[in-house]
C-alpha positions in Angstrom: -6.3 -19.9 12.4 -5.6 -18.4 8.8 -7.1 -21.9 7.3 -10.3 -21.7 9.4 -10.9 -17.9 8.5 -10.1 -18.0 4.8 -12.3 -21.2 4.8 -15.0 -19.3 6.2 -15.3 -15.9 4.9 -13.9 -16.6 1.0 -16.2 -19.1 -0.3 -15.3 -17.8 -4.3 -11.5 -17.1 -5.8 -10.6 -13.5 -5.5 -6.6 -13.5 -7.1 -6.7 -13.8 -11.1 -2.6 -13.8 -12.4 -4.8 -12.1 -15.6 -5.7 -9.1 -13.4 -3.9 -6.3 -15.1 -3.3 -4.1 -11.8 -2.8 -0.4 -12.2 -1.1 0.8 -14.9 2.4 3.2 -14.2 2.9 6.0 -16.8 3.8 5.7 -20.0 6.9 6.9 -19.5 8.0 4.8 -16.6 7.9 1.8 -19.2 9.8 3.5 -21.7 12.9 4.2 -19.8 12.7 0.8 -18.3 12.4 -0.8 -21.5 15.2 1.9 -23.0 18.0 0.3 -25.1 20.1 2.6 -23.4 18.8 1.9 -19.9 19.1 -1.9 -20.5 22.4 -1.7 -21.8 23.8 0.7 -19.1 22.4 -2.1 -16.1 23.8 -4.9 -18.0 27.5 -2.9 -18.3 27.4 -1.6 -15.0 26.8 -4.9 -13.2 29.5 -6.7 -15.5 31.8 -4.5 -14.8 31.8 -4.8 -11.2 31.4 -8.7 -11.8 34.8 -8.1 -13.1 36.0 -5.6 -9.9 34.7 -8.7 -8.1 37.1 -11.1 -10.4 39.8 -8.9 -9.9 39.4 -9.0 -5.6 38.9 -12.8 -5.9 41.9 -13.6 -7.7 44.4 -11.1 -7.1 43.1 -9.6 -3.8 44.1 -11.5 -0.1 43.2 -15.1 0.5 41.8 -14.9 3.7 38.7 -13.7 5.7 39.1 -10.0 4.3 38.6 -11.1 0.2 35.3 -9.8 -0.6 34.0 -13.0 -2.7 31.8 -14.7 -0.2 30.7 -11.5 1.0 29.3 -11.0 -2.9 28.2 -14.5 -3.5 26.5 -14.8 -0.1 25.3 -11.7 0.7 24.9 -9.3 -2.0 24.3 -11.9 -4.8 21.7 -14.2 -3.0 20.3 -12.4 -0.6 20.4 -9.0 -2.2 18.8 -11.2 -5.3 15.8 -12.0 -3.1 15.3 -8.0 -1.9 15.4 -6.8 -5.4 13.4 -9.5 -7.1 10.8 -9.2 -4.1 10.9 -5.5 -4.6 11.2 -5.2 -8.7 10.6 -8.1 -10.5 13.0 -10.5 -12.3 15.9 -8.5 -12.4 18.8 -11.0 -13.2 17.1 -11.2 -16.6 18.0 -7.9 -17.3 21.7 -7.7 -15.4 22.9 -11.3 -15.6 26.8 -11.2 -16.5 27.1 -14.3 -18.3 23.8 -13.3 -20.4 25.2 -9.8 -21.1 28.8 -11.7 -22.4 26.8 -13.8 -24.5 24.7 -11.0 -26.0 27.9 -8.7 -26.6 30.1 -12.2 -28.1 27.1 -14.2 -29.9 23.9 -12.7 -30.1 22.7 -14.9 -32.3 19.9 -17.6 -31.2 21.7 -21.0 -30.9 21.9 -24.0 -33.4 19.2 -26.5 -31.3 16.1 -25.9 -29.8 15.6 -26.7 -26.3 14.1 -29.7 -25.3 10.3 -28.2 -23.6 10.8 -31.7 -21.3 13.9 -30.4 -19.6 12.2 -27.8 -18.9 13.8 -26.0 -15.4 16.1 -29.8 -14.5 19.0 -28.1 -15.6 18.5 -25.0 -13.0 17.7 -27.2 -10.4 21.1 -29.1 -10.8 23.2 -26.2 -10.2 20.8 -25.1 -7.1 21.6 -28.6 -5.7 25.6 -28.5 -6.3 25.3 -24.6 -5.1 23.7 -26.1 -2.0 26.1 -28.9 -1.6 28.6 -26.6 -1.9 28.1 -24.5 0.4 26.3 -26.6 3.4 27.9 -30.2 2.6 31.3 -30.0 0.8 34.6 -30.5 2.5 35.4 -27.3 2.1 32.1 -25.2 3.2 31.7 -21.8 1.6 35.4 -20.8 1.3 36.8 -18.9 -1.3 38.3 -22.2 -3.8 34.7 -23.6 -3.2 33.3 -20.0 -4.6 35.5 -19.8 -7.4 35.1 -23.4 -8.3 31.2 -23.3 -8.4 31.4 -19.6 -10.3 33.8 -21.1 -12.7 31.7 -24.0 -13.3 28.5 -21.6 -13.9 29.9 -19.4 -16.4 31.1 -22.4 -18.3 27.9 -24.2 -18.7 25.9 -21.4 -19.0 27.9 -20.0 -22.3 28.5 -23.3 -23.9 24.4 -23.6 -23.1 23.4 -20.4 -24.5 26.0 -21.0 -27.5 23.6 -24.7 -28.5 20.2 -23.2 -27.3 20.4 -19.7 -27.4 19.2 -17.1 -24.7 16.2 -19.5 -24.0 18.6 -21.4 -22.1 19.3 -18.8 -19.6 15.4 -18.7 -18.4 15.4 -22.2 -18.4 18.6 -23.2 -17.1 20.2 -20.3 -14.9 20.2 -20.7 -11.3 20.1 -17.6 -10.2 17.4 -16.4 -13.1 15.6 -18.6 -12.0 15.2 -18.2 -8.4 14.8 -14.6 -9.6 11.5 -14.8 -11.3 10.0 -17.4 -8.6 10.3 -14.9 -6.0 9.6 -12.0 -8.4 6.0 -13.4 -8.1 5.7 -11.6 -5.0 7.0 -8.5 -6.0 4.0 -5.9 -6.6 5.7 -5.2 -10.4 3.8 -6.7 -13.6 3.3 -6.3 -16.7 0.1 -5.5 -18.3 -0.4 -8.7 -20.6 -2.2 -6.4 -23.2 0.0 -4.0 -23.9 3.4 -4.4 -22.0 3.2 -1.5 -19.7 4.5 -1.7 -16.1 1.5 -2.2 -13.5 1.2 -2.2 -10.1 -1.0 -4.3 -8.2 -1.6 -7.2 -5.4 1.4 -9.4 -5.4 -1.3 -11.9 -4.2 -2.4 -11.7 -8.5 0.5 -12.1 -9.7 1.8 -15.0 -7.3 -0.1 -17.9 -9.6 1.5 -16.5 -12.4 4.8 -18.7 -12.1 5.6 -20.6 -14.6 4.5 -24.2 -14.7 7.6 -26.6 -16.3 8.7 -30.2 -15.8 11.0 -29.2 -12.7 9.7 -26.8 -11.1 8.5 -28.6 -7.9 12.0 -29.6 -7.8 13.6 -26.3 -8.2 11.3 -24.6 -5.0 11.8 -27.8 -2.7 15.9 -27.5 -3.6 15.3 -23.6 -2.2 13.5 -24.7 1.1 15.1 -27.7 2.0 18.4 -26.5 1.8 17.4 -23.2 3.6 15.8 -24.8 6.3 18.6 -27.3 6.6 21.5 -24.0 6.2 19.6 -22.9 9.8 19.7 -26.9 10.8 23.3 -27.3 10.8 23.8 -24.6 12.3 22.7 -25.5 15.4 25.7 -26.3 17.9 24.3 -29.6 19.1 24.1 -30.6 15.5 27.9 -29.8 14.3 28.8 -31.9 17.4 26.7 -34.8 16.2 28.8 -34.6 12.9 32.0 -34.1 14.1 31.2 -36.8 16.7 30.3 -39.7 14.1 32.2 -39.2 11.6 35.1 -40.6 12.3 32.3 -43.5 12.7 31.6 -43.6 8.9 33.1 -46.6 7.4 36.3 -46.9 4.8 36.6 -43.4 4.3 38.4 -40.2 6.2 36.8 -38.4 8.9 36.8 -35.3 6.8 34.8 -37.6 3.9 32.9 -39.2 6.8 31.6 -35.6 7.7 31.2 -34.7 4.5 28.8 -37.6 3.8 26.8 -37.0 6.8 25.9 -33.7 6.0 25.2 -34.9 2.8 22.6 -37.5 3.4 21.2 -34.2 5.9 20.9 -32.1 3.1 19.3 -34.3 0.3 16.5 -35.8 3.3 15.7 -31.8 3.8 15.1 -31.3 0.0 13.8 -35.0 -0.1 11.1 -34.1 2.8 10.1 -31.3 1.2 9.6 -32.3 -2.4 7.3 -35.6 -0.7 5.1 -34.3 1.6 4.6 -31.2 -0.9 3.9 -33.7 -3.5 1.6 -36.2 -1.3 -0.5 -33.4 0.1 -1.2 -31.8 -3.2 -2.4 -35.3 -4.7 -4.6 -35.9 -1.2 -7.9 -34.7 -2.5 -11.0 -36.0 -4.1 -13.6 -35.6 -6.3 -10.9 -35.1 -9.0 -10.1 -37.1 -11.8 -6.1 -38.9 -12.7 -5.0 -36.5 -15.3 -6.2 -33.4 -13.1 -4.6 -35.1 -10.1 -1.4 -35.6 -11.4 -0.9 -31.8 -12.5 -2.2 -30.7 -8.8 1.4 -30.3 -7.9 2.6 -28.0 -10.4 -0.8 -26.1 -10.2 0.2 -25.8 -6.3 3.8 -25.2 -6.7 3.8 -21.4 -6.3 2.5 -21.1 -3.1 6.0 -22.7 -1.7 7.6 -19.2 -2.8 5.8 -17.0 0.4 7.4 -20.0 2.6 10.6 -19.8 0.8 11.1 -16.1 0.7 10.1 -16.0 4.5 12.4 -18.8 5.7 15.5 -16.9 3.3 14.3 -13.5 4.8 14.8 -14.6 8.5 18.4 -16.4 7.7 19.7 -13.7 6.0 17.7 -10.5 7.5 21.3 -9.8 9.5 23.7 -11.6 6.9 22.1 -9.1 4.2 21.8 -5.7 6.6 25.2 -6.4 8.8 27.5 -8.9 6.5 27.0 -6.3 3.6 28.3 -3.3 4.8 31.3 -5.5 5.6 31.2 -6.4 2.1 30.9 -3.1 0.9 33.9 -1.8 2.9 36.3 -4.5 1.3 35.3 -4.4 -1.9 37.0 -0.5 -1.5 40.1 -2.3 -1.4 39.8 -5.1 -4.1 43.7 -5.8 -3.6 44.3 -5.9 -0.5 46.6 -2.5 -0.1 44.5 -0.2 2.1 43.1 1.7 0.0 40.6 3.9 1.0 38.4 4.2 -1.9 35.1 5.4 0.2 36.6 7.1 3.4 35.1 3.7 5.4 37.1 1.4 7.2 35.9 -2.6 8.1 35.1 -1.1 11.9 32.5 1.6 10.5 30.0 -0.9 9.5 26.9 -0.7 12.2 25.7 -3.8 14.1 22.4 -2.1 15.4 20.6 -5.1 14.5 22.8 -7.7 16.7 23.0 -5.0 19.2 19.3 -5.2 19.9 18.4 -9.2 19.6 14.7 -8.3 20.4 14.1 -6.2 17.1 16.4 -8.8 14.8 14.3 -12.3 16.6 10.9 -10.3 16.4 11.7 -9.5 12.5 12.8 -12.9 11.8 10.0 -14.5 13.4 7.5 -12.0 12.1 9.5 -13.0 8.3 8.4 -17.1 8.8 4.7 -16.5 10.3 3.7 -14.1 7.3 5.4 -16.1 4.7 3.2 -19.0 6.4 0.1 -16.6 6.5 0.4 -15.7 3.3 1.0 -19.5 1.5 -2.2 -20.3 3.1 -4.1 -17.9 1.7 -2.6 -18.1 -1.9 -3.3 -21.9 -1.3 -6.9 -21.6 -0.7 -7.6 -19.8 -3.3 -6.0 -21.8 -5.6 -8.0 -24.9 -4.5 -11.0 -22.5 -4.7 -10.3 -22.3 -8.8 -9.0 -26.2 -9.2 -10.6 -28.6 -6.5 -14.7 -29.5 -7.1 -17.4 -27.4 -4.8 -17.6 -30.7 -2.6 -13.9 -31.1 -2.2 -12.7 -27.6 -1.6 -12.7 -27.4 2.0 -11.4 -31.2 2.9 -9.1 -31.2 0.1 -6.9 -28.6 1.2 -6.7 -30.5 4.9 -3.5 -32.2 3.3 -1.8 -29.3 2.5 -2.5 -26.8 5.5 -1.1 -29.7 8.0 2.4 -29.8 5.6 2.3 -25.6 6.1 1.5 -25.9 9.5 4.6 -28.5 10.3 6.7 -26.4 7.9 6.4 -23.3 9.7 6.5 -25.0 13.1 9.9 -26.5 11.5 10.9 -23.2 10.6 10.5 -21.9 14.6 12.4 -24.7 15.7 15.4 -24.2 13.9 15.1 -20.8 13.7 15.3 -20.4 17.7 18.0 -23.4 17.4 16.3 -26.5 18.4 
C-alpha cells in the first residue's frame, strides 16, 4: 500500500542529504563542540567502562554480574536510542578511542587502505554475532570478556598503524552508530558546522558509501532477524534434536555448527536478495548498475532499526533497570549504592503484553513504511523516467517478504 501511494502521488524527489534543516543556536553548537564538554563525555564514559571492568572481573560470576546486562542492553541497545535520538555519539564517547587519544594522539605511521573501506567493521559484527547467537558458549560472561578483550586489542594496535581514521572505519560499534544516526533528526549544516534540525528522511541518504558497507547492514539484519529465529522454542528443539546427528564431532560442536550455518544463511539471504533486487532494473547502464547497491544501501537502516527496536523494546526498558540495580553493587557485597534493590525494577511492560506486542509490531511496520518511502525516492534521483516505477518492483517485493519475515518471527513462527 505504501509502494502504490508513494508511486502515485510523488512523481519528483523530495529528500536532498544537502538540505541544511533548521539551524539550533549558536550556542548550542558551541558547548557541544566545547573541548571541555568533549573531554568530560569521553572521561565520564571511560570511567564507568572501568566501574564496568571492575564488576566483570572482580564482581560474582553468575547471573547477578552486570556485564551482559552492559554489553547487551545498555551498550547495544541503548547505542541504537541515543544514536536514533542524537547522532553518532560513540564517536565522541568511545573508550578505546578516548585511551588512544590520552596514550598516542598522534595520527598513525600508514594510511588506510580506501579499498578496505568498512571490511574490517564488518568482521567484528560477524564474530560479535557468532558470539553471541552461535558460539558454544552463547552470551555468557567468558564469551563477553573474550570478544571485549579481543576489541580493545585490535582497535589500539589499529589506531596505533592508521591512526584515528581507523576507528570510523573499523569500529564496530562506531560504526553501527553513524548508520543508525542517519535517522536521528540531528545534522550538521555542511556550510558552516552548526547543529541543524530537520527531516531524518534528508539526512537518511547521507550514509556513507564504502567498499563494505552492504555487508556491514546485511550482518545487522540477518543476525537480528535470526537472534528472534532461534529463539523460537520449536527451533532450539530442532537443534538440540540433530545435533547429536552432525558427523565426527560432539554434540555440543554439532549444535554449535548448526546454528552456525543458521546464522551465516540469515546474513547470506539478506546480503543476496538486497543485492539482486537493487541490480533488477533497466534502462541503466553496467557501471551505474553495479553501484545501485551501495546507492540503495541506506534504506536497510529504517528495517534494521525497526527489527532491533522490537527485540530489544523490553530487553532495553525492563533488562536495564536490572542492570542499573547491579551495577550499584559492582562487587558483589550488598551494597546499596542507590537505595534500589534487584526486586524494585518495574515490569509494566511484560505486565501488559498488549501495549509491549502493539509497540513491537508498530516498531517493524514503520521501519518497513518508512524504507519504502526512502527507497522510492531514491530511485526517483538514480533510475531513468521510464524505469522508475518497474524498477523499484524488485526491491518493494524483498521489503515486503522482509517485513512479513519480521511478523513471523516476531509472533514466533
Amino acid at each position: 500500500m505504501t509502494f502504490a501511494i508513494v508511486a502515485l502521488t510523488c512523481k519528483q524527489p523530495r529528500f536532498d542529504p544537502a538540505r541544511p534543516g533548521r539551524e539550533l543556536p549558536e550556542w548550542v553548537t558551541r558547548a557541544v563542540d566545547a573541548r571541555v564538554s568533549r573531554w568530560a563525555a569521553a572521561v565520564l564514559t571511560l570511567l564507568f567502562t572501568v566501574w564496568v571492568a571492575v564488576a566483570a572481573v572482580f564482581g560474582r560470576q553468575d547471573g547477578r554480574n552486570p556485564l551482559p546486562g552492559v554489553f547487551d542492553v545498555l551498550l547495544w541497545a541503548g547505542l541504537l536510542v541515543t544514536s536514533l535520538a542524537f547522532g553518532p555519539v560513540w564517536r565522541a564517547i568511545s573508550p578505546v578511542r578516548t585511551v588512544f587519544r590520552l596514550i598516542n594522539p598522534h595520527n598513525g605511521w600508514l594510511r588506510y587502505p580506501p579499498w578496505c573501506g568498512y571490511w574490517p567493521a564488518a568482521v567484528g559484527l560477524l564474530v560479535l554475532a557468532w558470539l553471541q547467537l552461535a558460539s558454544p558458549n552463547l552470551g555468557t560472561l567468558t564469551t563477553i570478556e573474550l570478544w571485549l578483550l579481543c576489541y580493545v586489542v585490535v582497535m589500539l594496535t589499529g589506531a596505533m598503524l592508521f591512526g584515528q581514521r581507523w576507528f570510523a572505519w573499523a569500529d564496530p560499534f562506531e560504526v553501527y552508530s553513524v548508520a543508525v544516526s542517519r535517522l536521528s533528526p540531528f545534522r550538521r549544516n555542511r556550510a558552516n558546522g552548526r547543529i541543524a534540525v530537520g527531516n531524518p528522511l534528508d539526512h537518511l541518504p547521507s550514509m556513507p558509501i564504502r567498499p563494505g558497507t552492504v555487508a556491514v547492514l546485511a550482518i545487522l539484519l540477518g543476525s537480528a532477524a535470526f537472534d528472534m529465529f532461534s529463539a523460537i522454542t520449536r527451533v532450539e528443539d530442532f537443534v538440540y534434536d540433530h545435533a547429536a546427528h552432525v558427523p565426527f564431532v560432539s554434540d555440543s560442536v554439532g549444535a554449535t555448527l548448526l546454528r552456525t550455518v543458521g546464522l551465516l544463511l540469515f546474513i547470506v539471504v539478506v546480503a543476496v536478495t538486497f543485492w539482486a533486487s537493487a541490480r533488477a532494473t533497466g534502462g541503466v547502464d553496467q557501471e551505474q548498475r553495479r553501484r545501485l547497491p551501495g546507492q540503495l544501501a541506506h534504506v536497510l537502516i529504517p528495517i534494521i532499526v525497526g527489527y532491533l527496536l522490537a527485540h530489544h523494546l523490553a530487553y532495553l526498558v525492563e533488562q536495564g533497570q536490572d542492570t542499573v540495580i547491579l551495577l550499584a553493587d559492582p562487587l558483589g557485597r550488598d551494597w546499596d549504592l542507590l537505595g534500589l534493590h534487584i526486586g524494585d525494577a518495574n515490569y509494566w511492560l511484560s505486565q501488559h503484553p498488549w501495549v509491549l506486542w502493539s509497540g513491537k509490531v508498530a516498531c517493524l511496520v514503520v521501519g518497513q513504511i518508512v524504507a519504502v518511502v526512502a527507497a522510492h525516492d531514491r530511485a526517483l534521483r538514480l533510475l531513468p523516467k521510464g524505469h522508475r516505477i518497474s524498477g523499484q518492483v524488485p526491491m518493494m517485493l524483498v521489503m515486503v517478504g522482509y517485513a512479513f519475515v519480521g511478523l513471523y518471527l516476531l509472533f514466533g513462527g
